[in-house]
N, C-alpha and C positions, 0 to 999 in steps of 0.2 A: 761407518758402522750401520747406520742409516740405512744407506744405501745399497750393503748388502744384505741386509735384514732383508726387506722388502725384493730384490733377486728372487728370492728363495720362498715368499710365499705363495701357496695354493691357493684357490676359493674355491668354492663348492656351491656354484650357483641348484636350484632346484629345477626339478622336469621341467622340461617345456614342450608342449602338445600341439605340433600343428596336424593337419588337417588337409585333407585336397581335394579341390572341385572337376580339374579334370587332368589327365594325365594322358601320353602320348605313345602308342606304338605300332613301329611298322608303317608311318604316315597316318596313324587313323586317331585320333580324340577320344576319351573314354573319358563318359560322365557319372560321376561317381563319389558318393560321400566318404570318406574312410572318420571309423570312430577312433578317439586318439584313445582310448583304453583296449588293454591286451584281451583278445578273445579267447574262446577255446577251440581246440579242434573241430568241436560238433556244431561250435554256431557257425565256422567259418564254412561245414561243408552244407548247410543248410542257407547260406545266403544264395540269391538266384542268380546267375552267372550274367557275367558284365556285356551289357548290347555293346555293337561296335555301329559307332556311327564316324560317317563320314564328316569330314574336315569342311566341305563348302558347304552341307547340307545342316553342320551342326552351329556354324558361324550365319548361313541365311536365318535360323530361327530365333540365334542369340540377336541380332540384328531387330527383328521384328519384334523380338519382347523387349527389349529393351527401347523403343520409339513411343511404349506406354509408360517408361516412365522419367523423370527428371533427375538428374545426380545434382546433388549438391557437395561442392567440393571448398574448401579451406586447409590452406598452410601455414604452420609452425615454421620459420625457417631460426636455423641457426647458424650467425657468422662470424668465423673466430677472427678477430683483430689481429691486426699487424701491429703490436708493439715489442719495445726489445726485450720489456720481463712480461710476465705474469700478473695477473688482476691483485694480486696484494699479498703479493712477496719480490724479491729481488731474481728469482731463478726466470734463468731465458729457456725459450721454449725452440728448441728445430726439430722441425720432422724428420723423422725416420733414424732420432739419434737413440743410442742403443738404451734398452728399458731402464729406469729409474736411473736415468745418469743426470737429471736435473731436477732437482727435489729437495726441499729442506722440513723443518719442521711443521713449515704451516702449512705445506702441502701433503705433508701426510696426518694432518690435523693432528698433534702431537699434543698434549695439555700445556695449558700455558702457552702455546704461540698466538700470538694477537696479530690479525692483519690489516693492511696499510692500505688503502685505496689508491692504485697507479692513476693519475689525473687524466692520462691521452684517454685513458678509458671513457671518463666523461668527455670529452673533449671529441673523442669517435661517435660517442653515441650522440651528443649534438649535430655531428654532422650530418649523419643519416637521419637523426628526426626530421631535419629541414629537409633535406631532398626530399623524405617523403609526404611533404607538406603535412606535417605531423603538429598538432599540439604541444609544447614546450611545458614540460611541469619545474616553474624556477625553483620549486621545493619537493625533494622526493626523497627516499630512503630505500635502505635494505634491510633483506626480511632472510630468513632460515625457510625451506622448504625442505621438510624434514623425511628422510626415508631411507629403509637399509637397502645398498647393494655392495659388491665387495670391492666394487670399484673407488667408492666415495667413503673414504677411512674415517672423517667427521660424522658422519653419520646424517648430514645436512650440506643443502647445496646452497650461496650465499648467494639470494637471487633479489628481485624484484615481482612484489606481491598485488597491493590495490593500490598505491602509490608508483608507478612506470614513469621512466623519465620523460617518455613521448607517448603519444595516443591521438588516436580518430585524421588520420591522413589518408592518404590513397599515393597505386601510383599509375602512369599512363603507359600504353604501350602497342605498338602496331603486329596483328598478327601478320607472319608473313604470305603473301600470292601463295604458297600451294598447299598453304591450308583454308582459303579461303580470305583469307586480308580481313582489315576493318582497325576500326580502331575501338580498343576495350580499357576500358578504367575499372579499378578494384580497390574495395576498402583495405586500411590498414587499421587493424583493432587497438597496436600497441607496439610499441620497443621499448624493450628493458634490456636492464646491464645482469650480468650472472655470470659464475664461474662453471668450468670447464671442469667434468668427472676424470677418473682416469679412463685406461684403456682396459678392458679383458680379451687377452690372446689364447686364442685356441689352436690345439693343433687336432692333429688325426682327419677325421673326412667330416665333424661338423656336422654329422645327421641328428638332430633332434629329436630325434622319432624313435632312437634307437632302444628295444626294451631291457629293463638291468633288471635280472632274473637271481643273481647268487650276491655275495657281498665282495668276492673278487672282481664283479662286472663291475659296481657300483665304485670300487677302488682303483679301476681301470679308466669309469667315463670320467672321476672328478681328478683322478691327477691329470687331466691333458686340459685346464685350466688355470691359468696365471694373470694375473696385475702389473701393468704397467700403470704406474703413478707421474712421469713426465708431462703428460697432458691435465692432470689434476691442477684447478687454479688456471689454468688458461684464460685470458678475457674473451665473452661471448655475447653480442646482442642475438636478443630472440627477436625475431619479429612474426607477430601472429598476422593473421590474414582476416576479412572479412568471408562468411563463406557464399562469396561472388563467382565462384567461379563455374561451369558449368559442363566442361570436357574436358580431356586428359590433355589434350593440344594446349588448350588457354592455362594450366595451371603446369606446364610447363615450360610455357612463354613467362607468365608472373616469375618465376625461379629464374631463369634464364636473367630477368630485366632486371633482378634483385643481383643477380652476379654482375651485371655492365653498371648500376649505379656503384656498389661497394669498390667496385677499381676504376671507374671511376673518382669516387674519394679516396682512393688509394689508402683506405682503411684495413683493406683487407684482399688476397691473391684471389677468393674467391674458389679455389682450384677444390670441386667437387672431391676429384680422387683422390686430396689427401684428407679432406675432411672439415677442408675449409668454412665447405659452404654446404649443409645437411640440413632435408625436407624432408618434414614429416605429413603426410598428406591424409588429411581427414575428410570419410567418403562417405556420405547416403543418400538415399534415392526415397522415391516419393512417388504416387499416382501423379499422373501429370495435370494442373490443376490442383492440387490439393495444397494447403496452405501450413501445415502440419510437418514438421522435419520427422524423417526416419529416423532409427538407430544409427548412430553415426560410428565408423569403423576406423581406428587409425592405421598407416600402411609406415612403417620404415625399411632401410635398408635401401634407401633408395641412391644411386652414387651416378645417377647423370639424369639429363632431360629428356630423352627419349626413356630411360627404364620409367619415370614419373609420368608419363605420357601412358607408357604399355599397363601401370602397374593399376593406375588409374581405370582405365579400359576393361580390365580381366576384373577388377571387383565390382564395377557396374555391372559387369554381364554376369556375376556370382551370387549379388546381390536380386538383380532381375530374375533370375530363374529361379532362387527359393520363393520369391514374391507368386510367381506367377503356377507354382507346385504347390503355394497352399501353407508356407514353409519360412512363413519371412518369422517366426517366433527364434528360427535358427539363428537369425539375424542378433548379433547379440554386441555388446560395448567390449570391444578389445582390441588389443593391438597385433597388427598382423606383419609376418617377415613378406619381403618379394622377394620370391627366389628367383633369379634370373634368368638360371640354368635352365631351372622346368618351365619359368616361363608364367609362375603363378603367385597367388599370394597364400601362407600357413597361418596357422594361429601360434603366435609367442606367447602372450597371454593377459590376462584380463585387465582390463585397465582402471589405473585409480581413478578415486574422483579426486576434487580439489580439497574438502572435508579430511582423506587420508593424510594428509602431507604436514599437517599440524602449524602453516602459517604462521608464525611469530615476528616483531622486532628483531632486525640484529643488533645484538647490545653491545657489541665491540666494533660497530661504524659510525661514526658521526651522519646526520643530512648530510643530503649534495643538498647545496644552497647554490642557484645558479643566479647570476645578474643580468641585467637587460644588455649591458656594455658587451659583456662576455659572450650571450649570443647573437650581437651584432658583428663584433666582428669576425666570429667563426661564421659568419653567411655573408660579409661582404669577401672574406678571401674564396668563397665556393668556387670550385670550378663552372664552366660549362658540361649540363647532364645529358646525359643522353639522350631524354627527350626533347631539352630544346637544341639538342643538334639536332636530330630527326625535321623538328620544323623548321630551322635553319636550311637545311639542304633542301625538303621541300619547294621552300619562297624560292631557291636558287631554278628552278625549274628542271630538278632531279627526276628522276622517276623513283616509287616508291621500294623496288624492287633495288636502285641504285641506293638511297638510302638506308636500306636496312643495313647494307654491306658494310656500306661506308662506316655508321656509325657504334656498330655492333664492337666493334675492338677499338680501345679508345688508342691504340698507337697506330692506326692505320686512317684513326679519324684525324689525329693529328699533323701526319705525314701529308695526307689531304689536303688540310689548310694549308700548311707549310705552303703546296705546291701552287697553291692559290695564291698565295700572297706574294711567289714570285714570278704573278701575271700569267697561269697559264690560263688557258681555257679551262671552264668547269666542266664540261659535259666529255671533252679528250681527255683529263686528268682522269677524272672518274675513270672512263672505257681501258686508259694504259693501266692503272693500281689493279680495277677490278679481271682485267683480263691476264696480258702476259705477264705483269710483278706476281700475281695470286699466285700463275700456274708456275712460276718458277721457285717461291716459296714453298710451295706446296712438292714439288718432287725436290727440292733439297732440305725440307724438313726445318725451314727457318721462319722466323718473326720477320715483320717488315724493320725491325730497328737491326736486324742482321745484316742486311743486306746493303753492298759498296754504295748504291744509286742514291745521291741525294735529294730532297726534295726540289733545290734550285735548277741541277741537274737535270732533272725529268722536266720540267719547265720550260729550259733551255730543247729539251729536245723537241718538246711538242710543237714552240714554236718555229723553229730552225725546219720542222715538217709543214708546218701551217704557211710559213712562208714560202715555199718550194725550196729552198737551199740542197735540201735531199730528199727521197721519196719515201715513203712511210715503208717500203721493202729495206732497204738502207737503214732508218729509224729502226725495226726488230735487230738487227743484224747491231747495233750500236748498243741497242740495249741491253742486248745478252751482253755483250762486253763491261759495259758501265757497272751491270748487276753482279759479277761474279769476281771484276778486277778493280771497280772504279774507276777515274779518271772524268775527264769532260768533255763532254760534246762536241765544242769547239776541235778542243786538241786530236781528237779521232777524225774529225774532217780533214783535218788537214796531215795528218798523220797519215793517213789512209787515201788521202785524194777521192772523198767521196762526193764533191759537189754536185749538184746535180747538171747537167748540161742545159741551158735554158735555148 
């Protein structure tokens, strides 16, 4: 009953007004404020017609204004746990299963449903405090953070307030050679435990901007909006960021390193485009020298590293040029979309403060009351993290370029050791995984855990080439075979009579 109930309803979210800085045609850039209220004929023929400037001549300038000034940049990140149910109900959660087909009462905040705290949840969130060398709060709580959208039927999202399980860590992390390399460290402000909204699905073409002039238009834009409540109650750590960061590159590296620790702990798949793993990137700029933060802008809709890298970029240069027009008053606290398509960022709309959301106790959760036992030994089973693999390979006398590779996917860091362990060379291991394995995963579209070649295997071959037994021309020609059929080194030698002639 439930569940078709919820099927079947609408929402009627309100306008929303973005806004555009610049806009493209023909190859040429056009700089340009649009107001998000409906004009009239007579203002529209009275505005002064749009210059056309060129593409390298209008990026050489964005370029040069923006070297007066400083961005400062922090992330909200949010990562949905890999557990089997839900943050405090029993309903399992899979992507992409069809709307509200997993849902009960206390995910659609029904009266009278009381929810249950699933323990891996704490038990995730410990994990990640520690990686992040994070503060341990052995006593914290949950709070209500109170606000209507049509996604969230409670009317409050069951989160963590001034009491967070973890707090004041950092994490480490190597940019890579072609952006410049080095090594960057960034504050963590916090991780807390919080549930998951639902979904709202839209259909038609999604323009925002669209004007609703009659009460048939307005009956047109709100039925192409629906609720999906399956993702409602999901468990999620937020983890806010210090605002350390200072280009679109480094706060796409932090996201990035925040995806290899989470699968790493195998807490969570991480996997951006399903919505694993969502960044919200908060941007302002400053005279350079000035000690004074700007208005700070939030960016979503961000669904990879490279669009948080571009999205980052295009509101430094948006933000710079009304500074430098006389115009930063334009500058204002809100949340803005990335459109991908254009290329840009709009205005969704104003952002609350923390004051709005009405903070309270949850009175239907007991404390997490954590012990010292308990997170000892959720950090003596830690894995090895990414960044002391990073320095591991290093000591090995890696190059860092070899390292990045190596350590960046933890099953290919794995398969590594593996092949370490059964004696081969480290610096031929490396050159075989990173070279021919990469390129023949990469055109059959596989993981290295796909693939027939074991790790003893490749071992066996490196050294059976290192020895002269056969020629590293021989060795390719084994390995394609090994990779697509399996089998072993040995038995292709002699199968094949490829000894080498000495």
């Amino acid at each position: 009953m439930a569940s078709t109930l919820f099927r079947t309803i609408q929402i009627h979210p309100f306008l929303l007004y973005p806004t555009a800085l610049f806009s493209r045609r023909n190859g040429v850039l056009y700089c340009t404020m649009k107001s998000s209220q409906t004009q009239t004929a007579t203002q529209e023929k009275q505005q002064p017609p749009k210059v056309k400037v060129p593409q390298h001549a209008l990026k050489k300038t964005v370029d040069k204004i923006t070297r007066d000034y400083e961005a400062i940049i922090g992330i909200e990140t949010h990562v949905q746990l890999s557990t089997l149910t839900k943050a405090f109900c029993s309903c399992p959660y899979n992507y992409g299963s069809q709307p509200n087909t997993s849902i009960c009462p206390i995910c659609m905040g029904l009266p009278g449903a009381l929810p249950v705290l699933n323990s891996k949840v704490i038990e995730f969130a410990v994990k990640l405090g520690l990686a992040l060398n994070c503060k341990l709060s052995l006593n914290s709580k949950f709070d209500r953070k109170q606000y209507f959208y049509p996604d969230l039927p409670k009317g409050y999202q069951i989160s963590q307030f001034d009491i967070p399980i973890a707090t004041g860590g950092y994490v480490d992390l190597d940019l890579p050679l072609e952006f410049g390399g080095g090594h960057r460290k960034f504050g963590i402000t916090r991780v807390h435990m919080e549930e998951d909204a639902g979904k709202l699905l839209h259909s038609g073409n999604g323009d925002y901007s669209q004007e609703i002039t009659s009460l048939t238009s307005i009956y047109s834009y709100f039925s192409k909006h629906t609720v999906d409540l399956n993702r409602a109650g999901v468990p999620l750590l937020e983890i806010v960021s210090e605002p350390d960061m200072r280009t679109g590159i480094e706060a796409a590296e932090y996201a990035a390193e925040l995806q290899r620790v989470v699968r790493y702990l195998g807490i969570s798949n991480g996997n951006m485009q399903e919505g694993s793993l969502r960044c919200d990137v908060n941007v302002s700029i400053r005279p350079v020298g000035q000690s004074e933060f700007g208005t700070k802008v939030e960016i979503k809709n961000l669904n990879s590293f490279s669009s948080i890298n571009r999205a980052i970029d295009f509101e430094i240069s948006r933000q710079a040029l009304l500074h430098s027009q006389g115009q930063s008053d334009q500058i204002v606290q809100e949340t803005r979309l990335w459109e991908e398509g254009a290329q840009k960022t709009v205005t969704m709309r104003k952002k609350e403060g923390l004051s709005d959301y009405r903070y309270f106790p949850e009175p239907d959760l007991p404390e997490v009351i954590l012990t010292q036992e308990y997170v000892d030994s959720i950090s003596n089973s830690s894995p090895e993290l990414p960044e002391a693999k990073r320095r591991r390979y290093e000591k090995m006398g890696l190059s860092m370029q070899d390292v990045l590779f190596l350590a960046n996917d933890m099953n290919v860091a794995e398969y590594f050791d593996a092949t370490l362990s059964s004696g081969a060379d480290i610096k031929l291991a490396a050159n075989w995984i990173m070279g021919d394995i990469a390129a023949y995963m990469k055109n059959e579209k596989l993981s290295i855990n796909d693939i027939k070649l074991t790790p003893q295997e490749l071992a066996e071959l490196i050294a059976s080439i290192k020895s002269g037994t056969i020629s590293g021309k021989i060795g390719k020609e084994i390995l394609s075979e090994l990779l697509a059929k399996g089998g072993t080194v040995k038995g292709l030698i002699e199968e094949k009579d490829l000894i080498q002639a000495s």
